[in-house]
MILUMKOL-188538 format. One line per 5 residues: for each residue x, y, z of C-alpha. Coordinates in Angstrom, 2 decimals, padded with zeros to 5 digits, always signed. Layout:
N
X/Y/Z ~ ...
//
This chain:
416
+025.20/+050.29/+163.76 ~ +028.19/+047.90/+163.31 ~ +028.77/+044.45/+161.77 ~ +025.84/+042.93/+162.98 ~ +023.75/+045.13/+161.50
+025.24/+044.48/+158.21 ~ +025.23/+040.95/+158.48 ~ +021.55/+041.01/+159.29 ~ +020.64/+043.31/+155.96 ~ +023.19/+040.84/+153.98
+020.58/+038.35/+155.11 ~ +017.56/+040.16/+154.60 ~ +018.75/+040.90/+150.63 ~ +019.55/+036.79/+150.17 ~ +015.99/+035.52/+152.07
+013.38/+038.21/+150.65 ~ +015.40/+039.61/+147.30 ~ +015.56/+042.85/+148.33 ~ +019.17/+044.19/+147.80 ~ +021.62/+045.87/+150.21
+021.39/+049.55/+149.21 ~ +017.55/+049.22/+148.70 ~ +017.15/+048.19/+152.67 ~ +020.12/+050.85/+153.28 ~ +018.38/+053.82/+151.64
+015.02/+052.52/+153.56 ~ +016.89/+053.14/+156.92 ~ +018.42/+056.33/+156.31 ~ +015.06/+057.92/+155.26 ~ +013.41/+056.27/+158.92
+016.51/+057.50/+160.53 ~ +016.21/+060.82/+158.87 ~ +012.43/+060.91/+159.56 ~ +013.04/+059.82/+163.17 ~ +015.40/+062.80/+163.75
+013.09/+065.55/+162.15 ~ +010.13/+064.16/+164.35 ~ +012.04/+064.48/+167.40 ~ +013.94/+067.88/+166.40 ~ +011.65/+069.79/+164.02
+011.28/+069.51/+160.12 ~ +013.30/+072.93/+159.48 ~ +016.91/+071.33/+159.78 ~ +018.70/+070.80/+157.27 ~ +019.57/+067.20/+157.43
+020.76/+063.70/+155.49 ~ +021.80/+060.32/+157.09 ~ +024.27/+057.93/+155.39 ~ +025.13/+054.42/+156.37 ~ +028.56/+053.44/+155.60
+027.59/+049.81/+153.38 ~ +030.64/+048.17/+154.76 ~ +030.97/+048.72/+158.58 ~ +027.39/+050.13/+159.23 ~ +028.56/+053.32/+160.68
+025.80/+055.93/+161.09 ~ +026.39/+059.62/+160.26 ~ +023.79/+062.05/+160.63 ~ +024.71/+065.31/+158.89 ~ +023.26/+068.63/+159.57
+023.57/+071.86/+156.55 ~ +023.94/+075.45/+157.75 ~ +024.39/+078.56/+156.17 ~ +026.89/+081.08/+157.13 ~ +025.69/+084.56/+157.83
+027.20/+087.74/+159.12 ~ +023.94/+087.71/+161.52 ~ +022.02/+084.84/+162.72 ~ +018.09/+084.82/+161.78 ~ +017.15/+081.20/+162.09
+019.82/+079.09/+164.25 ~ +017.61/+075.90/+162.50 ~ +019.16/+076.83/+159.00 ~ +022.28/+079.32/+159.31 ~ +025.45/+079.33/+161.45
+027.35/+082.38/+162.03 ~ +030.69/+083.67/+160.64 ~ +032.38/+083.00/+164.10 ~ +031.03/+079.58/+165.10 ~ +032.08/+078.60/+161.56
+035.60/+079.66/+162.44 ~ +035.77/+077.52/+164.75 ~ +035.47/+074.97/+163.28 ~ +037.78/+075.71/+160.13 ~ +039.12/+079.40/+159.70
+038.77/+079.17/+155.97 ~ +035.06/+079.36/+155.83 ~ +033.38/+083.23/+154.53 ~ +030.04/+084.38/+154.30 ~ +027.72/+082.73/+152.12
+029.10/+079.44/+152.15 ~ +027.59/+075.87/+153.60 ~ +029.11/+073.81/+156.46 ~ +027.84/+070.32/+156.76 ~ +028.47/+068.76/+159.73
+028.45/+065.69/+162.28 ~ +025.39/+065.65/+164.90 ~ +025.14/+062.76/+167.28 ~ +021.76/+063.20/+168.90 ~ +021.02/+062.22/+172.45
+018.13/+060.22/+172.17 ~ +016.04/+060.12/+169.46 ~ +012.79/+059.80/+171.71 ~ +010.29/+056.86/+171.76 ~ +008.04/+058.52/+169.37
+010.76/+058.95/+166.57 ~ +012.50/+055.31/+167.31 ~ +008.82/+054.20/+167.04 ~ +008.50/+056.16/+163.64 ~ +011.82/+055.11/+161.85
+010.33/+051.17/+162.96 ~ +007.45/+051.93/+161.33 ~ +008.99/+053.50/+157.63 ~ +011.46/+050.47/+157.99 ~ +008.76/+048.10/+158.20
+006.35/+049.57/+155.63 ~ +009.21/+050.62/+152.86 ~ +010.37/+046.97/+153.58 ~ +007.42/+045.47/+152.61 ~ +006.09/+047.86/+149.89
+009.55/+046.62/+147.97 ~ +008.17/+043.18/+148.98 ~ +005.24/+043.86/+147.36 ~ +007.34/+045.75/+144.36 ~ +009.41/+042.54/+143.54
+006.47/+040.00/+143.82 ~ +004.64/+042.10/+141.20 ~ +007.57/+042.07/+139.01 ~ +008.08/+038.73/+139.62 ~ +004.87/+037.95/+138.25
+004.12/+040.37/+135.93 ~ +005.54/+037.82/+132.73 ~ +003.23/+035.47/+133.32 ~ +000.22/+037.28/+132.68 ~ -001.97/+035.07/+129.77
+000.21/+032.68/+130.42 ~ -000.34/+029.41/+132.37 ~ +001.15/+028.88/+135.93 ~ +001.38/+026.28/+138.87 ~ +000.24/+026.42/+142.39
-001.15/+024.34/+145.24 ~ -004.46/+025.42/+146.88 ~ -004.17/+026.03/+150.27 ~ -007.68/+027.17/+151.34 ~ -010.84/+027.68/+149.59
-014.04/+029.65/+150.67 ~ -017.93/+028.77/+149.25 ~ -017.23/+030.94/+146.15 ~ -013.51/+031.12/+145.72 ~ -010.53/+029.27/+145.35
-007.04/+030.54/+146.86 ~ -003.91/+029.20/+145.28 ~ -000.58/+028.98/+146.68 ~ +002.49/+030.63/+144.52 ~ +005.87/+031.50/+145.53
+005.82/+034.57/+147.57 ~ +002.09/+035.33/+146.99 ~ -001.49/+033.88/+146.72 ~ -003.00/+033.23/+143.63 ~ -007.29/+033.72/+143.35
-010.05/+032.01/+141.57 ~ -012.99/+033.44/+141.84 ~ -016.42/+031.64/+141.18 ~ -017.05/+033.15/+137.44 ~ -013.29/+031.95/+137.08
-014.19/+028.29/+137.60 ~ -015.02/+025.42/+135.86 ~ -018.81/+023.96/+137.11 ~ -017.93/+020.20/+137.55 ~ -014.00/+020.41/+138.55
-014.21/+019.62/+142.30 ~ -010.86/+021.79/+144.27 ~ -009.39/+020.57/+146.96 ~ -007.29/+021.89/+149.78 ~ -003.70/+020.27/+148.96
-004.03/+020.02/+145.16 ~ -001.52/+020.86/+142.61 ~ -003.80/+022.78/+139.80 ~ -002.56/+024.75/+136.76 ~ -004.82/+028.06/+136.26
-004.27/+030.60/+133.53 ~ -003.31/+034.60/+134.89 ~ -005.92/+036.42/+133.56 ~ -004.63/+040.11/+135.61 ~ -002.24/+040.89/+137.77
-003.46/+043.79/+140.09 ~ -001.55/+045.85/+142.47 ~ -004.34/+046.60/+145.63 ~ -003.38/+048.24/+148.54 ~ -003.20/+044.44/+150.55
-000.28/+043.80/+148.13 ~ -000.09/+042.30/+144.55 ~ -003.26/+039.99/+143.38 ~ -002.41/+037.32/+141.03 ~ -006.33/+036.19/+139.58
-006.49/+032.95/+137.92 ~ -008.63/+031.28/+136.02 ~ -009.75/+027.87/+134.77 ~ -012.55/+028.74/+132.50 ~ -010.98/+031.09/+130.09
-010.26/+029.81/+126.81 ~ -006.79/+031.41/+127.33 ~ -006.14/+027.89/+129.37 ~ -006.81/+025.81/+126.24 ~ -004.24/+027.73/+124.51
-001.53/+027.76/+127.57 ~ -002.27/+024.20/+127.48 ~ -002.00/+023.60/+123.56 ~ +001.34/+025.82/+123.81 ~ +002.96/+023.58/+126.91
+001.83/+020.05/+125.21 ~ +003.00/+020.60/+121.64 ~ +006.14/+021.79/+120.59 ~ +004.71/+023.05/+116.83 ~ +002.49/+025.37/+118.56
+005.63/+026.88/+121.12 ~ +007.57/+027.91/+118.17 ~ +005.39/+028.92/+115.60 ~ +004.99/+026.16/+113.26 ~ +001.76/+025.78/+113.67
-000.46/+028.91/+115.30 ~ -004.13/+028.91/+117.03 ~ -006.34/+031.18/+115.06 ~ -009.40/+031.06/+117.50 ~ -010.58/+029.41/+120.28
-014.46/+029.36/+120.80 ~ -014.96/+027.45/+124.52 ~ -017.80/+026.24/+126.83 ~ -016.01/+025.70/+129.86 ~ -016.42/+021.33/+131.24
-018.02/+020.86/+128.00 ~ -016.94/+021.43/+124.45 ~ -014.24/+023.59/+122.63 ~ -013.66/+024.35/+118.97 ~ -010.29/+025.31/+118.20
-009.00/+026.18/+114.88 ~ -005.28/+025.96/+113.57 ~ -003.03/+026.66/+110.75 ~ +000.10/+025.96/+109.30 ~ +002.22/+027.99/+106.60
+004.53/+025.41/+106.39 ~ +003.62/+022.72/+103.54 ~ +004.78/+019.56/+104.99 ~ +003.25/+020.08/+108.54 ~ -000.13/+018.46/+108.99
-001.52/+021.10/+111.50 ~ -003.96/+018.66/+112.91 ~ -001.82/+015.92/+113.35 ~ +000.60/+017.55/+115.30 ~ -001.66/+018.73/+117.64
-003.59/+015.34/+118.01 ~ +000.08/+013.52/+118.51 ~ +000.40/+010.34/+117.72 ~ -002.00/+007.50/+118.88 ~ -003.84/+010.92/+119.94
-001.29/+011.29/+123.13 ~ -001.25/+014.83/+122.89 ~ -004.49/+016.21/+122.88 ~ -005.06/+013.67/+125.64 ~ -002.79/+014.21/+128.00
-004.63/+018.47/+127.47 ~ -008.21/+016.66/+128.09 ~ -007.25/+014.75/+130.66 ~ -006.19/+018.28/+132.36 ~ -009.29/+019.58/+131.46
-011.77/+016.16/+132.44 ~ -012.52/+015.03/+129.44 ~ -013.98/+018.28/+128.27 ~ -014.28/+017.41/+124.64 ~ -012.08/+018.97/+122.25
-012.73/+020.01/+118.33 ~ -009.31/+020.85/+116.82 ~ -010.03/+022.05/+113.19 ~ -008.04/+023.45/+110.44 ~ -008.54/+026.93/+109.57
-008.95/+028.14/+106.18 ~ -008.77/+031.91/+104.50 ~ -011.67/+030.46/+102.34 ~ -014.57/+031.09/+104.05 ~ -016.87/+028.37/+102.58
-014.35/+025.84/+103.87 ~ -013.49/+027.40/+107.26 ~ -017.44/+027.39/+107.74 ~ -017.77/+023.74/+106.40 ~ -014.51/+022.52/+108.56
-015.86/+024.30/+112.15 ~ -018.98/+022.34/+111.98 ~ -017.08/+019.35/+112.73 ~ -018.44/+016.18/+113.32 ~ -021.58/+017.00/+110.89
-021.35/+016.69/+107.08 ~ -021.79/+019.74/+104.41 ~ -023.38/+019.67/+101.67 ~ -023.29/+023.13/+100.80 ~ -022.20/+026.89/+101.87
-024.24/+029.94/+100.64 ~ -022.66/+032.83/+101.17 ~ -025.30/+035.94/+101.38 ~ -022.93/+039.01/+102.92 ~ -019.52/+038.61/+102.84
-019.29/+041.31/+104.90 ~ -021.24/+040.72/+107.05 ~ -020.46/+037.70/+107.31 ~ -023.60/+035.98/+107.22 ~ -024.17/+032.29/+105.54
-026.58/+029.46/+105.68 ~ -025.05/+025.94/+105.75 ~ -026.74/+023.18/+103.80 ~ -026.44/+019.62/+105.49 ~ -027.88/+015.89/+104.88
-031.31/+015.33/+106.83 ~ -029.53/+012.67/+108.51 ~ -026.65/+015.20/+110.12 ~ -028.52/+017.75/+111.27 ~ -028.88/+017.55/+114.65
-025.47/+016.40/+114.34 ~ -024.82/+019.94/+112.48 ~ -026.66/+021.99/+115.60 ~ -025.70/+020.08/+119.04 ~ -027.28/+019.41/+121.84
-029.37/+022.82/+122.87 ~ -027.35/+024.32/+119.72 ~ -023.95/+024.12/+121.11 ~ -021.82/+022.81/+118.13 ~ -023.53/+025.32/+115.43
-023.15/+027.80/+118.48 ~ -019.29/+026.93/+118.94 ~ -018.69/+026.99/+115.39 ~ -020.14/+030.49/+115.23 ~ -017.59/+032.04/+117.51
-014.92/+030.27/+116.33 ~ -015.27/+031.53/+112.85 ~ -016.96/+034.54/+113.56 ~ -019.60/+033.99/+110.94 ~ -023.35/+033.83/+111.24
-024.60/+030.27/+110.53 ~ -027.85/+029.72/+109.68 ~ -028.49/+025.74/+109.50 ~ -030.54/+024.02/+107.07 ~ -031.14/+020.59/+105.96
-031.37/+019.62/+102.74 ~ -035.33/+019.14/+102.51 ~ -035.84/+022.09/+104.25 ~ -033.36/+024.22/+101.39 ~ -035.00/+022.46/+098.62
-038.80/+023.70/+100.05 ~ -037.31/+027.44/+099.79 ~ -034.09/+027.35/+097.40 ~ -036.69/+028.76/+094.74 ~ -037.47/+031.90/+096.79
-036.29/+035.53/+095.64 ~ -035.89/+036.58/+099.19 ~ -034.52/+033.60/+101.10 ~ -031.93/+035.81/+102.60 ~ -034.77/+037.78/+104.06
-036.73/+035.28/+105.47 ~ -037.46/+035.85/+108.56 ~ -037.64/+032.45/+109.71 ~ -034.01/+032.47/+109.29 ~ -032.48/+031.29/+112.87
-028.56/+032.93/+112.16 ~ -026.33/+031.90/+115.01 ~ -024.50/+035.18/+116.11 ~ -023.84/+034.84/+119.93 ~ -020.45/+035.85/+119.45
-020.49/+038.32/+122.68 ~ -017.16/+037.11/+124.19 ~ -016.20/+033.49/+123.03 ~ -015.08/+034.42/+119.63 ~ -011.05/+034.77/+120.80
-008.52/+036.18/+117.52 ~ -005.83/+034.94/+119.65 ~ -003.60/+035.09/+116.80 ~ -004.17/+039.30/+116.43 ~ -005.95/+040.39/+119.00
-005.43/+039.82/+123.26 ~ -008.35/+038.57/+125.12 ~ -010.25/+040.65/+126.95 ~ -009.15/+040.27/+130.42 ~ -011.80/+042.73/+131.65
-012.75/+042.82/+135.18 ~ -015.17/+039.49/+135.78 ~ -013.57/+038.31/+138.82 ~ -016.09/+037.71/+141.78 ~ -015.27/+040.47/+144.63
-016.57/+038.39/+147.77 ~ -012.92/+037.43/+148.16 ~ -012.50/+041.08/+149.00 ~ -014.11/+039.77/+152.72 ~ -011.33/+038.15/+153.72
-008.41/+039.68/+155.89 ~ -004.96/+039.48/+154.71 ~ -003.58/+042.50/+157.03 ~ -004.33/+043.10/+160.35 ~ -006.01/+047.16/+161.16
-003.06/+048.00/+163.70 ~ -000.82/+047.21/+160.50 ~ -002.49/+049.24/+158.12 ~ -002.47/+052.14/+160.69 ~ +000.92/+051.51/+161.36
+001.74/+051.74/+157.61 ~ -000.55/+054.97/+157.01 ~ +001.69/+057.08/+159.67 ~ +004.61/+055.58/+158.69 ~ +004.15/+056.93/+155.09
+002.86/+060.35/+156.55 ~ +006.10/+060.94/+158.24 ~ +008.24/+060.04/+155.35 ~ +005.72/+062.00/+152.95 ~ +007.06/+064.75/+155.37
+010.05/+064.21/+155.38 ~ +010.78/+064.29/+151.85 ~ +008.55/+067.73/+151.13 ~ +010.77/+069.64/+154.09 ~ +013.70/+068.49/+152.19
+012.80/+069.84/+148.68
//
């Protein structure tokens, strides 16, 4: 140990980010470990670097006894004399060992708790590092891809985007610069997993919260977001402020805003509606572009309604294959049942209208309808596992790592 040595931690703490007395305390525990392999686990023993020269002390514990039982763990009265006359019975000596050799088994073990304590605080600091931006929205470039999943490059790590985490019509490719949304942040035994997405309706809102200011601090807030990834999204929006047009700030002016968002998105189309704590106009408002003509409300709470419209809007009203009334749904949370105005009129005079069963009440609300104003989305586990195929660490290194923490596993029990 000597300046060198130093130098080359100082440079380990400024190119990784691990710091000095985190790499220090890593070596003394292989040293340590490395001198109870090679000596037995019954000595009483501790190792400490000096921070500033790099001077190595390995320092053994005795008792002293009148008689000698175990020459591992006691020293006697005499032999402590020796080496300072003011020592009695029943006291500890702690002193300076220099071993021989340590062996190539032991200098082979304290390589191996270096290496693995070196990179488990690797690990450590990248899952800190990333940790904040969980639901939030993050850059990368994508450096390889596989038939089902997309890997992304990040500083320090590898971000992943599995199949179900994709949007069908975005085409990646190797050497693009794509923003994804962190949907988890995992530690695994190959390291931390950073899993992105592209498809969550979290990425409208990351995107809504980079683009417009109003949205970043507060003045205006997302209520829901109900999304069919490539396709459409219904987002609704409110204000407490009198003066702010909620809408308007998030279309920007000459609609730059909410542009530059669907241009990051292809062109998905984009419904931004006001929300309402009236529920016959937050049901009228999320069935934007169609006209209403009339909300009946049957169970308030329930939360079931039927929605009256011209004749002329109302496949305007439903969507292609039901997709606006279906939006609309789980962005409001209600059940929509859609008629047109001829077809009310034929049954407005029945008693049990609400119980008719031909009554088609939208309620596919399973996952789309996101309170991202109270409630986090639910990041549950929908990640596709085939990435879990591909090697990141080598077998000899997870070997390597798996004896290296036996022996320090050791080494800590035989000192408690």
């Amino acid at each position: 140990m000597n300046a060198e040595f130093i130098e080359a931690l100082n440079s380990l703490e400024k190119d990784r980010g691990i710091p000095k007395d985190v790499l220090l305390n890593t070596i003394e525990d292989a040293v340590l470990a490395a001198y109870k392999k090679n000596y037995g686990p019954y000595h009483k023993v501790r190792v400490l670097i000096n921070p500033d020269t790099g001077t190595l002390m390995v320092l053994i514990r005795r008792e002293i006894v009148e008689a000698v039982e175990d020459p591992n763990t006691q020293m006697s009265l005499d032999e402590a004399h020796e080496i300072d006359s003011r020592y009695e019975v029943g006291d500890y000596i702690e002193y300076q060992v220099m071993p021989k050799e340590f062996g190539r088994v032991a200098a082979q073990t304290a390589k191996q708790v270096v290496v693995q304590r070196i990179r488990e605080k690797e690990r450590e600091i990248i899952f800190e590092r990333y940790q904040p931006y969980l639901k939030n929205i993050i850059t990368g470039r994508i450096h390889r891809k596989t038939a089902r999943t997309v890997f992304v490059s990040l500083d320090g790590t590898e971000g992943i985007m599995p199949f179900s985490e994709q949007v069908k019509g975005e085409n990646y490719k190797v050497g693009d610069v794509i923003k994804a949304y962190v949907f988890e942040v995992k530690k695994t035994y190959k390291g931390p997993q950073v899993f992105l997405s592209r498809s969550h309706p979290g990425f409208i809102r990351g995107l809504f919260e980079l683009e417009i200011p109003e949205i970043e601090d507060g003045t205006v807030k997302i209520m829901n977001i109900a999304r069919e990834a490539g396709s459409r999204t219904k987002i609704t929006v409110a204000t407490e402020f009198e003066n702010v047009d909620p809408i308007g700030a998030c279309v920007g002016n000459r609609g730059l805003r909410v542009q530059h968002i669907a241009d990051e998105i292809y062109g998905e189309k984009i419904d931004i509606i006001e929300w309402s704590s009236d529920s016959e106009t937050l049901i009228s408002n999320v069935l934007s572009p169609a006209t209403v003509s009339k909300v009946i409300i049957h169970d308030l709470e329930e939360q079931i309604a039927t929605v009256v419209v011209p004749d002329s809007q109302l496949s305007l009203a439903i969507g292609k294959e039901g997709q606006n009334v279906r939006l609309a749904a789980r962005v409001s949370g209600w059940k929509i049942d859609i008629k047109s105005e001829s077809q009310y009129g034929d049954v407005a005079d029945d008693d049990d209208f609400v119980e008719n069963d031909d009554l088609n009440y939208v309620e596919d609300l399973e996952h789309e309808n996101e309170d991202i104003n109270h409630d986090e989305f639910d990041d549950s586990e929908k990640y596709d596992d085939s990435y879990e195929d591909e090697e990141y660490i080598e077998e000899s290194e997870e070997l390597e790592e798996a004896e290296a923490s036996e022996e320090l596993e050791e080494t800590r029990e035989s000192d408690e």
